[in-house]
Each structure stands twice: as structure tokens, then as C-alpha cells.
N, C-alpha and C positions, 0 to 999 in steps of 0.2 A: 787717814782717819775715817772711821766707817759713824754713821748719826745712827742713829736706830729708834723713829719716831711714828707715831700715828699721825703728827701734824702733816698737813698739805707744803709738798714742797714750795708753794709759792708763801708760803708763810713766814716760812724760814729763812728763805732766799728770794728779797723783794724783785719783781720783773720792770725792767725801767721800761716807763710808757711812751717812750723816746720810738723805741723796737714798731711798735706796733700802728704807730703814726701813719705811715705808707701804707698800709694794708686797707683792702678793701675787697667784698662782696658783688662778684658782676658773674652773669651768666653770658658763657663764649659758645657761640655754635649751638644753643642750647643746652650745655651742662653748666649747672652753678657749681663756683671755686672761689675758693678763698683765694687772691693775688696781692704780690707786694709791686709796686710800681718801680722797676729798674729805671724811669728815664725816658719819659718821651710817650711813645705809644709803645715801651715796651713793658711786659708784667711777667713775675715769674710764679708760676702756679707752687701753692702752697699746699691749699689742703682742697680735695672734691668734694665736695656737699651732695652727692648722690648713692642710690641705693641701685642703680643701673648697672650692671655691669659690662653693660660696654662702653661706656664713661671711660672706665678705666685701662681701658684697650686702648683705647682715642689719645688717650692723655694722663699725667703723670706726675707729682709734685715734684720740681725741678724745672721742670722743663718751661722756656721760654715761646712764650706764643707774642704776636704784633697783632694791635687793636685799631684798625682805620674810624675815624667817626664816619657815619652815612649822611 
């Protein structure tokens, strides 16, 4: 079935706020990223909030980085 609309897909197809719970804004190493908490001190990089690009060389949505408190 294909929809064929100007509407915002989130309009159409409600986003459970459940998803988005874990998620959270922290800067690692000096780049800010959007992370979902896996568990512990573990977080898996979602989205880079930078306009740098060597950010993106460093690091990757996917990939799992470990966060020590100081």
C-alpha cells in the first residue's frame, strides 16, 4: 500500500514516547550526541549534534562508547 500525503509522518503514525525515554544529550570527549543508555555506563551514539568534521571521523551513530563518572 503506498499513502501519498503532505501530512508529517508522525501524524499519521503516532511515535510511542516509551522509545524515547532513555535517550539523552551529553557531550563525550568534547563532541555533543544525542545517546540512548544500553545499561550501565554503556550509551549508544545516536545522532552528532556537530557541524565539525572531524567529529565524524572520531565517532559514528551506532557505535558504543563507555562513560566513567570523574
Amino acid at each position: 500500500m503506498i499513502l501519498y500525503t503532505i501530512m508529517p509522518l508522525e501524524s499519521i503514525y503516532p511515535v510511542d514516547q516509551k522509545e524515547y525515554a532513555s535517550q539523552q544529550f551529553m557531550e563525550y570527549n568534547g563532541v555533543p550526541m544525542l545517546v540512548d543508555s544500553v545499561g550501565g555506563t554503556a550509551f549508544e551514539i545516536r545522532r552528532i549534534v556537530s557541524t565539525d568534521p572531524e567529529h565524524y571521523m572520531q565517532y559514528s551513530p551506532g557505535q558504543r562508547i563507555l562513560v566513567f563518572p570523574s
